[in-house]
Structure formats: structure tokens, C-alpha cells
N, C-alpha and C positions, 0 to 999 in steps of 0.2 A: 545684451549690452545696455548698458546706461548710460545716458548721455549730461553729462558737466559742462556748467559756465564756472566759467574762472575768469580771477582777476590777477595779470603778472607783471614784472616787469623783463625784459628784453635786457638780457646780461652785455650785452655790446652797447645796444646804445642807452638803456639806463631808463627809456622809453616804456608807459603802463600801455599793456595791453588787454583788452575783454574779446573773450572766445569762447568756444565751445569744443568739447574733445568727446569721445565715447570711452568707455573704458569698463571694465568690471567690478569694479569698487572707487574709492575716493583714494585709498593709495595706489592702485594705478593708474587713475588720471593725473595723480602727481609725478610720479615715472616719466609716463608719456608727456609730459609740459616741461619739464627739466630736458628730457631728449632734445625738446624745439629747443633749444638752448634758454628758455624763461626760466625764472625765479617765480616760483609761485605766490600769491600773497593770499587769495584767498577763492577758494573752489565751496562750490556748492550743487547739487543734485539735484538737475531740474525734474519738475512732475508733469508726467505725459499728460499730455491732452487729448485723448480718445472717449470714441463717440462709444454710444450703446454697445455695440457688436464688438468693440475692441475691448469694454468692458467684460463683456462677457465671457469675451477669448482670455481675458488676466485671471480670470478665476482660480481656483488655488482648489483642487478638489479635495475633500473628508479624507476620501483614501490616500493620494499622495500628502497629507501632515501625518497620517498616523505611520504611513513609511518614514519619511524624514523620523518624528519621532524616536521608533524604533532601531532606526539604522543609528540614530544622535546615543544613542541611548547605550547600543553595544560597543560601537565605539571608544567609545569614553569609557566602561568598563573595562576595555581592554587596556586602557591607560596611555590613548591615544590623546596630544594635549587637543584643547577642544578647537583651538583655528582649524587645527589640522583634520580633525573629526568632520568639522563645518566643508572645508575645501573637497572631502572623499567623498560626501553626501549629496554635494554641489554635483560632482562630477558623474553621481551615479543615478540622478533622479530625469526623467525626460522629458518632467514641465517647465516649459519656458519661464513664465512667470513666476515659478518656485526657487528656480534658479536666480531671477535677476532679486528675489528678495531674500535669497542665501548670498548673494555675492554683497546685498546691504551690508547683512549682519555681521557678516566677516570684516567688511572696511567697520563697521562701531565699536566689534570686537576687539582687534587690531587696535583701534584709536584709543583702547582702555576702558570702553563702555560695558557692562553687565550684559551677561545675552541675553537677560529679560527685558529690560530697558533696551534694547536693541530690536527682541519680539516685537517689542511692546507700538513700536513706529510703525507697524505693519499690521492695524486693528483689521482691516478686511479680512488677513491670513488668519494672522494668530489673538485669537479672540482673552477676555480677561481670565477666562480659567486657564489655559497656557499660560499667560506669563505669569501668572499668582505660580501656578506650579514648579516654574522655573526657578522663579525667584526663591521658593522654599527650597528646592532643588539645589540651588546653591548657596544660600543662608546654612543649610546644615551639612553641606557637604557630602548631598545625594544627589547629584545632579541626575544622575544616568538610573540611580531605580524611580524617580518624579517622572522623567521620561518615560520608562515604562509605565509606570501608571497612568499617566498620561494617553500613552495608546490603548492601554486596554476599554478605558472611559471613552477614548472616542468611536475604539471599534462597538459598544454594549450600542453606544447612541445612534450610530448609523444603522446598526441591525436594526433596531427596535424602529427608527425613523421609515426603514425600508418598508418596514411588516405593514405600517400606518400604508404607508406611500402604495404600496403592492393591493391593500386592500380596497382601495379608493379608485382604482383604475378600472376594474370590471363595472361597475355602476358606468362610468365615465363612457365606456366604448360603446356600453348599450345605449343610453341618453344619445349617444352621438349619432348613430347607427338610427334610430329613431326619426330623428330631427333629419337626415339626409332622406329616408324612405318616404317621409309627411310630406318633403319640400318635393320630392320629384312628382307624386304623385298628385301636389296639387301643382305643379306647373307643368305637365307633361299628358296626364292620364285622365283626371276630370276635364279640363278645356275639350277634347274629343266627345266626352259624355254630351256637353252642353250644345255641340255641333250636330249630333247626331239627332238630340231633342229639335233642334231649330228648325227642321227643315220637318214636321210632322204639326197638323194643324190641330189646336185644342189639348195638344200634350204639357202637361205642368210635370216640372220634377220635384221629387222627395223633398221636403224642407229641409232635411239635413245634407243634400246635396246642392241646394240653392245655396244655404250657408258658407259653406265651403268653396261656392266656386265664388262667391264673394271674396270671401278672404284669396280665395287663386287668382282672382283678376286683381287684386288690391298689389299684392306679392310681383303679379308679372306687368303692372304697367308704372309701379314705385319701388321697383326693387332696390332703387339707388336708398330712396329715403329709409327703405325698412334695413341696409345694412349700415345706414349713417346710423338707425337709433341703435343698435346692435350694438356696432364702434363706441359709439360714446356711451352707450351705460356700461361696456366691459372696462373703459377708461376712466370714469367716475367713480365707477365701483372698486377699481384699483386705489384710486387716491384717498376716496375715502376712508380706505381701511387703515392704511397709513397715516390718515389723523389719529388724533385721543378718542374722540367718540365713535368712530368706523372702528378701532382698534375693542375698545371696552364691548361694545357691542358683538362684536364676532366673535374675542372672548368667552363672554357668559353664553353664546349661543352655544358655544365648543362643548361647554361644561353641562349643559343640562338639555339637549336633546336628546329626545326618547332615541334611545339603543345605543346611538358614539357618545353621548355623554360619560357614562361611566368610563368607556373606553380611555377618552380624552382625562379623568380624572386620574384613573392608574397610570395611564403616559406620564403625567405631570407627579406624581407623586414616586413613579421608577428614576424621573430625569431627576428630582429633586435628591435623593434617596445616593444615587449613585454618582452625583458631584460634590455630593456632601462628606460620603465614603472615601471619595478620591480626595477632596481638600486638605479633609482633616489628618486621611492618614498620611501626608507629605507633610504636615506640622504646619499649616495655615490655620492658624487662628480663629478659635468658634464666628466671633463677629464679623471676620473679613470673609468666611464661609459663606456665612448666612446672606451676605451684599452681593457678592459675586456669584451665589446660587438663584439670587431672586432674578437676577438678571438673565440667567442662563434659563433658565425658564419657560421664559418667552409666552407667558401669562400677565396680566396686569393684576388682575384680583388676588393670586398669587402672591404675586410681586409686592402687593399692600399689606398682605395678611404677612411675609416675610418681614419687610420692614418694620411691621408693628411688635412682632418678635423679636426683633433686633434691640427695638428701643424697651422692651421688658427684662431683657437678659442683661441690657446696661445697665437696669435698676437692682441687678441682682437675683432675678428670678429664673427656674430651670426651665431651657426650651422646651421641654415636652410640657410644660405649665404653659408657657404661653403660648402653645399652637394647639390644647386639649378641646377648645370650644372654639376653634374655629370651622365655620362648616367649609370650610374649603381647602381641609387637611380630612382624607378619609380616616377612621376611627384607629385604625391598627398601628396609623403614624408615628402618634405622640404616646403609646403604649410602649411600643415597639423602642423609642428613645429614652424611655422611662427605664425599662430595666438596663439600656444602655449607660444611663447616667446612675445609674445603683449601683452597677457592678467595676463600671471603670468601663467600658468595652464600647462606646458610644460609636467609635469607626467598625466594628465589625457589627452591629446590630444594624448599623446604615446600610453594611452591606447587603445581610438578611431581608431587609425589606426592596433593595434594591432588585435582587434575586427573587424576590416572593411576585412585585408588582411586575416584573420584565416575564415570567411565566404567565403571570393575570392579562399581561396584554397580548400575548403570543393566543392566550385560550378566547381572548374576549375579539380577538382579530377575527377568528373563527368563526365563532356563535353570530357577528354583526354579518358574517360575509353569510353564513347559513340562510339568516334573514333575508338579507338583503337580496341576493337570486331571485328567490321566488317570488319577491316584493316587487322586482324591478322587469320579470317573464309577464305580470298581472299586469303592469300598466302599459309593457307592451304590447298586451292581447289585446287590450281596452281600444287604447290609439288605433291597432291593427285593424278592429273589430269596427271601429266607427269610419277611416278611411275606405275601409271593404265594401259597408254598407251604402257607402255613399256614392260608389261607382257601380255596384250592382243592381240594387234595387230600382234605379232608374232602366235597367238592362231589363230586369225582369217585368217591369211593370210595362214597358215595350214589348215585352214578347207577350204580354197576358192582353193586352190591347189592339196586338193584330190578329190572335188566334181567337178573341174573343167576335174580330170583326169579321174573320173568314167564316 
């Protein structure tokens, strides 16, 4: 439900009144204010005030838009008119939040608004490549196959987003797994080592277990401070990135570290590839392509190198010209768009390439996680190997000290 101020007058006594109604759209809070016996003069749709967690809960997930989508999509094929398409979609989906911004769309629909200009109020959901789609969708009188393209483009991007995501995780559990094993075993297992030392006269331990229980005794009498610097560099480092220069920087790191480098390049160059395929083939216009891809992106260097293409293709020049020497377009790119723009076929050559780099990252997924295993078993033999030594050796060098004094 949604909740509306409104401003009315009181049909008896003639009397303005300001209130608040809940309702599912803005014409049934007009329904429900005429019921009170008011004249409405004028309603408007207040915006929730929710904290983090209530954020989090409005979310709008990948999978439930490419359902909407889909289900919008057959619909309307079937030559359901489209409020009515919107209300069965409304009624058949089980996110809350997708509902209260299906029951928007319907009250703008309803009021004689575009359903893209209607998407379009709800950038959290439906982002600028939906509503460009939409909007071509109904500029040409394909609403319902934009739609499906639509789904298909979101489902290519979440598989592909997953692969990334899937691959990232096992480094992630080991690192973690790590850092819980170092933390017990200096705050739990060396303090005993150090006790056991204390109490034998002339005994010195290992320097790499002195080390250590420094850092153990640092850990267990500041633990407060050492999880305050912890908190605030995971919270600095967050902010950071969200500026321009934490952003540009994490960027180019993306792009050119040894082994997810390329990876992160064929990512960026399938995403590009296969919203450029979907643009164009719903009849969005080269330029508005090129704007709303740089952005989809979600690169900056990209995003420059696109722009700068933009302003080359308005002087006249063919995009594969102006993205041939850029080194932040892989080589096959602007080849690949070349014989597109020779033969007429420039949306199915997008798709090819789209198809070609969505294979490249599924293979390059692979080959980095091959690596990465064994890269990630080594550092934690390393860790294991100098924690081990550092509870033992003082063990051993104890027993080689009384058998040497017996």
C-alpha cells in the first residue's frame, strides 16, 4: 500500500481539509476521499522514510524485473490492453516492493502517462536501458517483443554477473577461514606456549614465536582498538570508492591485474556488446545507444572512451573508426563492428561478439579459478607452516633441553 496527503474540500460544509489515506494507486485514493464525502483538490504520494534495512528489504531483485518483463511481455501479445496486462502482473508477482511500484505505474498509466515515463520515476527498479527499451517499444509499436528483449538481456547479464560473483567466493571463504584459524591460535594457543616457557629458568623462546605472542598480547589486551581500525578502514574504504578518484582507481585496477584483468576486460566488452545488440535491435538510435551503454557499463575509462565515440560519430565518423585505437576496446571489437557497418547487419554482429566474449568469460572464469586454488592452498600452507612453527618449536626445543639435562 501507498500512502497519500491530499488536499479536499468537505462537500457539507465547504470546509479544506489536509490528510493522509493509504491506497494502491493515486486513483484509488481518489475513490477512497470522495467515499469520506471530500472533493478532492489535490493528492500527492508521499516518499517513505526508511532506514538501511528497510532499504534493503524495497529492493527490486534481477530475477523478479525479468519476470515482470516477461510475463508484460506475453500479455500484451496476447492483446491484453496494457493497464489490464500491468494489474494481472501486479497480482501475480510476490514482491512487495515490485508491486507497490506496479501499482505506481498503473495510477501514471491510467492518468495518460507513457509506461516508460512512468518506468522511468522508479530509476532504483527500472534502470535507463529499460525505459529507452520501452520507450522504442512503443514509439514503434513493439511493445511486447522490446519486452522480451529486454528479458533476454537481463537474464545474458545476470548469468554472466553470477559466473564473476561464483568465482570470487572460494578465494573469499579460504581468506576467511585463514584469518579465523591465525586469530584463535594467537589468542587461545600461543598465550599457553608463553606460560609454559615462564615457569623454566634460562629458557628463551624462538624469535618467531616471541613475535607473535607480541602481536597475541597486542590482539588480546586492544582488541577493542584493533576492531575499531578494522570498522573504519572497511568504512573509508567503502566511501572511498564511491568518490571519482576511489572509483577511477579501482577501475583501472579491475582492468589490468595479472589474471582478472583480461577477465574484467571480456566482461566489459560482452556487457557492452550485448546492450548495444539489444538497443539497436528495438530501433534506439546509434547515439542514444552509445549514452546509455557507456553508462550501463559501470566502468569510467570505458565510459570516456564511449563518450569520445559519441562526439566522433556526431562529426560523421564510423564507430568502429572511432573505437579502432582505443586500448580500452579489445582488438576483435571494432573489427567485428566493421564488417557490421559494411554489410548493414551491425545488430547481429553485436550479437556475435556478444556470444563470442560471454563464452570468453565463462572459459576465463575457469582458467582464473584453476589459478587461483592452488595460489590460494600455497599461502595457506605458508600462514599454516609459520603459525605451526611457532607453537612447536618452542615445544621441541623444551623437550630437547630436559632430555639433554637428564
Amino acid at each position: 500500500m501507498l500512502t497519500f496527503s491530499y488536499t479536499a474540500r468537505d462537500s457539507k460544509t465547504g470546509q479544506k481539509i489536509k490528510a493522509e489515506v493509504q491506497a494502491d494507486s493515486k486513483k484509488s485514493a481518489a475513490q477512497l476521499i470522495q467515499k469520506l464525502g471530500y472533493s478532492p483538490i489535490d493528492i500527492d504520494q508521499k516518499e517513505a522514510k526508511t532506514n538501511f534495512l528497510a532499504k534493503f528489504r524495497s529492493r527490486v531483485k534481477t530475477k523478479e524485473k525479468i519476470i515482470f518483463a516477461r510475463q508484460l511481455s506475453t500479455l500484451i501479445n496476447a492483446g491484453l490492453p496494457l493497464v489490464q496486462s500491468l494489474r494481472s502482473v501486479q497480482g501475480q508477482t510476490k514482491s512487495k516492493p515490485l508491486q507497490a511500484v506496479i501499482a505506481q505505474v498503473i495510477s501514471d498509466v491510467e492518468a495518460g502517462n507513457k509506461l516508460s515515463d512512468s518506468l522511468a520515476k522508479n530509476p532504483r527498479v527500472f534502470n535507463a536501458i529499460f525505459c529507452s527499451l520501452v520507450a522504442s517499444g512503443e514509439a514503434s509499436g513493439t511493445l511486447d517483443k522490446a519486452l522480451e528483449r529486454l528479458a533476454i538481456q537481463q537474464e545474458k547479464d545476470a548469468e554472466i554477473n553470477s559466473k564473476v560473483r561464483g568465482a570470487m567466493i572460494y578465494p573469499a571463504i579460504v581468506l576467511l577461514v585463514m584469518v579465523l584459524v591465525v586469530a584463535f591460535m594467537l589468542v587461545k594457543v600461543l598465550p599457553q606456549v608463553q606460560v609454559l616457557y615462564d615457569g623454566i629458568k634460562g629458557a628463551q623462546l624462538p624469535l618467531i614465536t616471541r613475535v607473535l605472542l607480541k602481536a597475541s598480547n597486542f590482539v588480546i589486551d586492544y582488541w577493542w582498538i584493533v576492531l575499531s581500525i578494522f570498522g573504519l578502514a572497511v568504512f573509508m574504504t567503502t566511501r572511498w570508492v564511491r568518490t571519482k578518484g576511489g572509483k577511477r582507481f579501482f577501475d583501472r585496477l579491475k582492468m589490468k591485474s595479472p589474471g582478472v584483468g583480461q577477465l574484467f576486460m571480456k566482461l566489459y566488452m560482452a556487457r557492452f556488446a550485448r546492450t548495444g545488440h539489444t538497443l539497436i535491435g528495438s530501433g534506439v538510435p546509434l547515439l542514444q545507444t552509445l549514452e546509455i551503454t557507456a553508462k550501463a557499463i559501470d566502468n569510467v575509462y570505458i565510459e570516456a572512451s564511449l563518450n569520445a565515440a559519441m562526439e566522433k560519430v556526431k562529426g560523421g565518423k564510423a564507430l568502429s573508426d572511432s573505437i579502432e585505437s582505443d586500448p580500452n576496446f579489445l582488438d576483435l571489437v571494432p573489427k567485428m563492428i566493421h564488417i557490421g557497418e559494411q554489410s548493414g547487419s551491425l545488430e547481429a554482429m553485436l550479437d556475435k561478439v556478444a556470444e563470442y566474449y560471454e563464452k570468453e568469460v565463462d572459459q576465463q572464469i575457469k582458467t582464473v579459478s584453476t589459478i587461483i586454488e592452488p595460489a590460494m592452498m600455497v599461502i595457506l600452507g605458508v600462514v599454516a607452516l609459520i603459525v605451526v612453527a611457532a607453537v612447536l618449536l618452542p615445544v621441541y626445543g623444551l623437550a630437547g633441553q630436559t632430555g639433554f639435562g637428564g
